[in-house]
N, C-alpha and C positions, 0 to 999 in steps of 0.2 A: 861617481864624479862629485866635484864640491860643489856647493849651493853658489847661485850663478854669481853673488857678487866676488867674488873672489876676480871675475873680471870686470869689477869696474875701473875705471883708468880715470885720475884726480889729473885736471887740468887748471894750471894756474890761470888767472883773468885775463891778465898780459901776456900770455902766449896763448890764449885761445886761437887753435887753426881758423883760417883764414874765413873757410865754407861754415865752421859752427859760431862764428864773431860775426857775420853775415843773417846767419838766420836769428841767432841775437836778438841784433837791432829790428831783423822784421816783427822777431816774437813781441819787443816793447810796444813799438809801433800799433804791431794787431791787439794787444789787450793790456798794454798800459803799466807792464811790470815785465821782472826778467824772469826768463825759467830758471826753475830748481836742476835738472838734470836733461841729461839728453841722450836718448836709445838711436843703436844703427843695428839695420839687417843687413845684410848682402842679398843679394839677388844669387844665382847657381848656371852654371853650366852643366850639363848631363855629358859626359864623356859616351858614357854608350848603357845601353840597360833600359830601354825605352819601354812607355806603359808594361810592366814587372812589378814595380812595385806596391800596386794593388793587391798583387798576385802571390804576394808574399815570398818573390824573389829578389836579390841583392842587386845594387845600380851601383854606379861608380863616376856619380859629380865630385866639381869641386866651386867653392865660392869664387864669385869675383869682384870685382872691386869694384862695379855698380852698386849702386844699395841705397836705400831708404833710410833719413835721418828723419827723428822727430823729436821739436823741441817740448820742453811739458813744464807744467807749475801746477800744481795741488792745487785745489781750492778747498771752504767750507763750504758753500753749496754743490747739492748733491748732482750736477751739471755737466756734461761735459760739454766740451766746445771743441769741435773742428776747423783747422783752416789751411791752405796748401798755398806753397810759396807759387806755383803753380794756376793760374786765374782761372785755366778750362775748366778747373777742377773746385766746384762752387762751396760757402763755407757749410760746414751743419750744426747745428746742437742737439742733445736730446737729455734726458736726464737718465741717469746713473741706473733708478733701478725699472726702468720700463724701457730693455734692448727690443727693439722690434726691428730683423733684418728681413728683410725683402728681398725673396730669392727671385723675381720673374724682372727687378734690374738691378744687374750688377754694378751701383755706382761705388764710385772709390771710396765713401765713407763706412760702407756696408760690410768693407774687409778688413777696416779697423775693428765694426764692432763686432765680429766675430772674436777677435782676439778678447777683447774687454769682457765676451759673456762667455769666453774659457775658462780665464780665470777668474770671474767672478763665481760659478757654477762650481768651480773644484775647491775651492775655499769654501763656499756656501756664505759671499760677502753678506749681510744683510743692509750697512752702510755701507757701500762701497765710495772711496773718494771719488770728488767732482775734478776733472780735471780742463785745462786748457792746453792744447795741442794745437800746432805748427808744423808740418811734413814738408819735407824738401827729398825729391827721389830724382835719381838717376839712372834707374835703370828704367830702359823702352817701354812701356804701355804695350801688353796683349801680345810681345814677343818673344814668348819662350821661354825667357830669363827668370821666371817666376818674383815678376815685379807684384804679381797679388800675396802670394805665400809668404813675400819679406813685408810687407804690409800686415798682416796677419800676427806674423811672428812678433813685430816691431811692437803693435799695439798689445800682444800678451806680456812683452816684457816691463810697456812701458805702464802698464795696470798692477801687476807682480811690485815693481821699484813703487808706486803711489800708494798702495795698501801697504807698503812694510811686510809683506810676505817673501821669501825665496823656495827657490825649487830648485834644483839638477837641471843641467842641460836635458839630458834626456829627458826627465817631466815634462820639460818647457815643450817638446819637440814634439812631445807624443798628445798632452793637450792642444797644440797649436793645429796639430794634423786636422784632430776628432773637431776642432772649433771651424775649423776652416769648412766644414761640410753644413755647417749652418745658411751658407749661399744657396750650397743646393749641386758640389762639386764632390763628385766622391773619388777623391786625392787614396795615394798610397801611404804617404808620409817621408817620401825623398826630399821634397823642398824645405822643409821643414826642419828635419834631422840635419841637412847639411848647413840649413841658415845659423843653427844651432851650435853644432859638432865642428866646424870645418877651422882647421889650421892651416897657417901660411904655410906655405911656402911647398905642400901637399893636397893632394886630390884622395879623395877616403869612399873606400869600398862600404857601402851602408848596409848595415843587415836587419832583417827585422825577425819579432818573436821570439830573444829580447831586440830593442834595439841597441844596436850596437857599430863603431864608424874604426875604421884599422886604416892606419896610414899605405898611401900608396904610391908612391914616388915616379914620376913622369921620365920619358926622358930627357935624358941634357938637350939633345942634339935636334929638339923638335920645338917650332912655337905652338900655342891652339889659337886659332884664330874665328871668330865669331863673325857672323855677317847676317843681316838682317834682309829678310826678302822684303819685307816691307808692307808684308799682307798680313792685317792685325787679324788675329782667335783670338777671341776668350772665353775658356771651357765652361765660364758659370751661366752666359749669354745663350752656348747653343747646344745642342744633344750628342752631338757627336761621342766628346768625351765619353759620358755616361752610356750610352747604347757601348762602349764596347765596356766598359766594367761590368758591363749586363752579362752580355757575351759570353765573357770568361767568367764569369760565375757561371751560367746555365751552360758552358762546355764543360765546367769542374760536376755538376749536378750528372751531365748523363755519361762521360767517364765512371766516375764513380759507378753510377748503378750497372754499368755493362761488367767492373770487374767485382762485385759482389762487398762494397763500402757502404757504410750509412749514409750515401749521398746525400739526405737530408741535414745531415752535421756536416759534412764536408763543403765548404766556403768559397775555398780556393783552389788555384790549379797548384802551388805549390803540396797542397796538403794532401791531394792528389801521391804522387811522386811520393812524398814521406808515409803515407800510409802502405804504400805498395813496397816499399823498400827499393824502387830501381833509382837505377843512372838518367841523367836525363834525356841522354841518347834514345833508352827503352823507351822512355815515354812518349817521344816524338814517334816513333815504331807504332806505338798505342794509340797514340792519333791518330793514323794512318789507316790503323783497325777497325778503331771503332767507330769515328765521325767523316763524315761524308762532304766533299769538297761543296754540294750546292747549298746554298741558305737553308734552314729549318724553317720552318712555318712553326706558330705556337700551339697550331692541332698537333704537328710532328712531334713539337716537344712532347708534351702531355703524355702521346701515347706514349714516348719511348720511356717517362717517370710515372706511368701508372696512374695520374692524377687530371684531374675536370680541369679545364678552363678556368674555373672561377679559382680553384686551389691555384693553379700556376699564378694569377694575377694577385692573389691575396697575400700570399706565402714569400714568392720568389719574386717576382716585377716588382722593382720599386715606383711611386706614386705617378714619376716622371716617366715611365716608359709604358703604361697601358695602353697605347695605342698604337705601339711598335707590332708591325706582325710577323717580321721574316729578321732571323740572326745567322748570322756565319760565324758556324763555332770553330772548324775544321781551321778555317784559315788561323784564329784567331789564339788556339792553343797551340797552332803549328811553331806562329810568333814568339809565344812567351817562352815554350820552352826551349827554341834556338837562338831568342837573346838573353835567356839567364845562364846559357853556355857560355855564349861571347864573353858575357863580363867575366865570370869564374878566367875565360883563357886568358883575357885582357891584363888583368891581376896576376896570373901566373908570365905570363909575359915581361910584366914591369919587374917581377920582386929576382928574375933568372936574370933579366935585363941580358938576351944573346945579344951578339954583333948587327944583328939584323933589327932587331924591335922595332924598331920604327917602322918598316917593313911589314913586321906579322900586324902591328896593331895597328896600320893604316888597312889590312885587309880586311881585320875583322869590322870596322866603323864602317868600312863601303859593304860588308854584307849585311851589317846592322838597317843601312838606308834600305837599301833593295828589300828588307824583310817589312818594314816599316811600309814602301812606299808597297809594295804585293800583296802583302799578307793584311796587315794593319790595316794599312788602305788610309795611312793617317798623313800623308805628302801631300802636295798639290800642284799646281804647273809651275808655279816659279822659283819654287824650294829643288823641284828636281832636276831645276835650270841651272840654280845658282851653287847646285853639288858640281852639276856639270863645269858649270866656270870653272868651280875651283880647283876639281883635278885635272882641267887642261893645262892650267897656268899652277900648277907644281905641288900640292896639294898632294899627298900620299894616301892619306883616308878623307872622307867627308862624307855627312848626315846630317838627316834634320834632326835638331834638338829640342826638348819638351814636349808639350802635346802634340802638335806636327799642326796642319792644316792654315798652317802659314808659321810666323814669327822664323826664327832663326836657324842655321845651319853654322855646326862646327866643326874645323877641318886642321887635322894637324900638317903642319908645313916644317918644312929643316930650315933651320934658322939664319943657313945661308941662302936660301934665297926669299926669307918674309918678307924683303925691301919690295923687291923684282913684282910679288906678289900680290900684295895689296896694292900694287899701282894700275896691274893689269885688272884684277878683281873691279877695281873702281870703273876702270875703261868700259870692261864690258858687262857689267851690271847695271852701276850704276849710271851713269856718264849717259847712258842710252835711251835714257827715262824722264822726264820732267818731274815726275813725282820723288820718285828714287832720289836725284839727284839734289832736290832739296831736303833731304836725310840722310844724306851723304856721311856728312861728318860725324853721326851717331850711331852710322849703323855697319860700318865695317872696323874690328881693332883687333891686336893681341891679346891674347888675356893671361895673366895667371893666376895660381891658387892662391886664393884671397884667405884674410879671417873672419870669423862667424861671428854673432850678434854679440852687439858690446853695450855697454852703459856709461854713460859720460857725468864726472859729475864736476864742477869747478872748486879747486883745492882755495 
């Protein structure tokens, strides 16, 4: 791929869009001068392929047309300055080369500087410019949409354009990933890749080891619609996330050693599968075989890898889960390996495009949820309410999207009756609620396939 400026788009002064002449005037306002340039991420929808991507299996988002702008101006001192159009979200400064992120709170500055000490670390900046930043987002706070990871991305690009360095979309994608776990999230690298990768007008099957995004063409005859439960997560705040990338690590660990792999080398549940040579069908078989539907205990573990207590916590537990005693692996491989089926069939469904598609791949999204909300165990009460709404009132498939344990659910609907749809959706969701109802207007829309991070610069 070309080095990323090949997408920067030269905007004259006088036709600056309406939202980048807006933060403009806030950028003068806040520090007294105008920016040099301006970076945007997208935010992502996950069509279906949920936690997989840790797992070194393929998902299938596409961007949407939320997203994270942020205005910038270089400085000579080595400085930077944070500020959010935004007032909840309070200013920061810190200087250039002493990043200090704090992983025990995840405030919104802290997923900027992620990005800033990605690529600052992969250059090996020694000066890195001082800059002054202005952030204006759109996409919901802690709802799925990967409103952090376009913050991540945004501040990698917008540190990349400040030093005068470039990189490939995929560099950008695959640093942005490995930066983002500086919070203390250990991501797969979908949000990231798609913030990056994603073309109008298509939704992109993401693969990884290499990474790599293939167009995938939706259908005509369907909207996807987004709806927001209203119940904020955020994976850097609480454990959830991480105990199950634990999980399926230590399901790939004792897989491996029952069918005679160097399960010490072996990482993931994908590598699993590749090392064996089966289908994934066989493997879910293997599951079945080898791991046992109640919780493990970490004495279980141990025994069944040969190794002390203290090796399992030293070796394999990361820093954040030594105090975790019981994992459900069974369920947890059960998961990944019958939604890295889904998406494989989803993909094969779109590119055959039957008479029916809309059909098959509204069945596989509501087997996608049910695996999620059973196996996963990553749903919560009013995500599997708000599934419900939606295929009462016309909704063909629907699931929770991103990490689960709140934020959003997306549901494809036939485009004859999306009117009908989001009017009842409102009724009985939101309309029912006091809280709901004052997020009304943010948290139910259409969407579709957006394009991936861009650079703004005025011609």
């Amino acid at each position: 791929l070309p080095a990323f400026y090949a997408n920067i788009v030269l905007l004259n002064v006088s036709n600056l869009p309406f939202r980048l002449q807006k933060l403009k005037e806030m950028f003068i306002s806040k520090f007294g001068s105008a920016p040099k340039f301006y970076v945007r991420a997208p935010g992502r929808v996950n069509l279906i392929g949920e936690h997989i991507d840790y797992c070194g299996y393929a998902v299938l988002p596409m961007a949407i047309e939320q997203d994270i702008v942020i205005a910038v101006e270089p400085v000579k001192t080595q400085v930077v300055q944070l500020a959010n159009t935004n007032s909840l979200y309070l200013d920061f400064s810190t200087s250039v080369n002493n990043i200090q992120i704090n992983k025990s709170k995840p405030q919104w500055h802290n997923y900027f500087l992620c990005g800033l000490k990605g690529i600052q670390e992969h250059f090996g900046l020694n000066n890195p410019t001082g800059m002054n930043c202005l952030l204006d987002g759109t996409i919901p706070p802690s709802s799925g949409l990967s409103s952090s990871s376009a913050l991540v991305c945004c501040a990698g690009l917008v540190t990349l354009r400040a030093n005068g360095k470039t990189l490939s979309k995929v560099e950008l994608a695959e640093i942005c990933t490995k930066s983002e776990r500086y919070i203390g999230t250990e991501g797969g690298g979908m949000d990231q890749s798609i913030s990056f990768l994603a073309e109008e007008g298509t939704a992109k099957l993401i693969e990884f080891s290499p990474l790599r995004a293939t167009d995938v063409r939706l259908p005509s005859g369907a909207a996807f619609v987004i709806a927001n439960s209203c119940v904020e997560m955020n994976k850097a705040a609480t454990s959830h996330y991480n105990i199950r990338v634990m999980e399926c690590r230590l399901a790939t660990k004792l897989l491996s050693k029952s069918k005679g792999l160097d399960w010490k080398k072996t990482l993931r549940l994908c590598d699993v599968q590749t090392k064996l040579g089966v289908s994934l069908e066989e493997m879910l078989t293997i599951v079945e075989e080898v791991l046992h539907p109640e919780p493990y205990s970490t004495e279980e573990i141990c025994k069944c890898l040969g190794i002390s207590l203290e090796e399992l916590r030293s070796q394999i537990l990361s820093q954040n889960m030594q105090d975790v005693s019981t994992f459900k692996l069974y369920q947890r491989a059960k998961h990944v390996y019958s939604e890295a089926a889904r998406v494989l069939e989803f993909k094969k469904i779109c590119s055959k495009a039957p008479a029916n598609a809309i059909q098959l791949l509204g069945e596989l999204m509501n087997q996608s949820h049910i695996s999620c909300r059973e196996m996963y165990e990553c749903s919560c009460p009013e995500l599997d309410r708000l599934v419900d709404i939606c295929l009462q009132f016309g909704a063909i498939g629907s699931r929770l999207t991103g990490a689960g344990w709140g934020g959003c659910t997306v549901s494809m609907v036939p485009t004859d009756k999306l009117n009908t749809f989001l009017k009842n959706v409102k009724k009985a969701y939101y309309q029912t609620d006091v809280q709901r109802l004052a997020l009304e207007n943010n948290s139910l829309f259409a969407t579709r396939p957006g394009r991936g991070a861009l650079v703004f610069v005025e011609a």
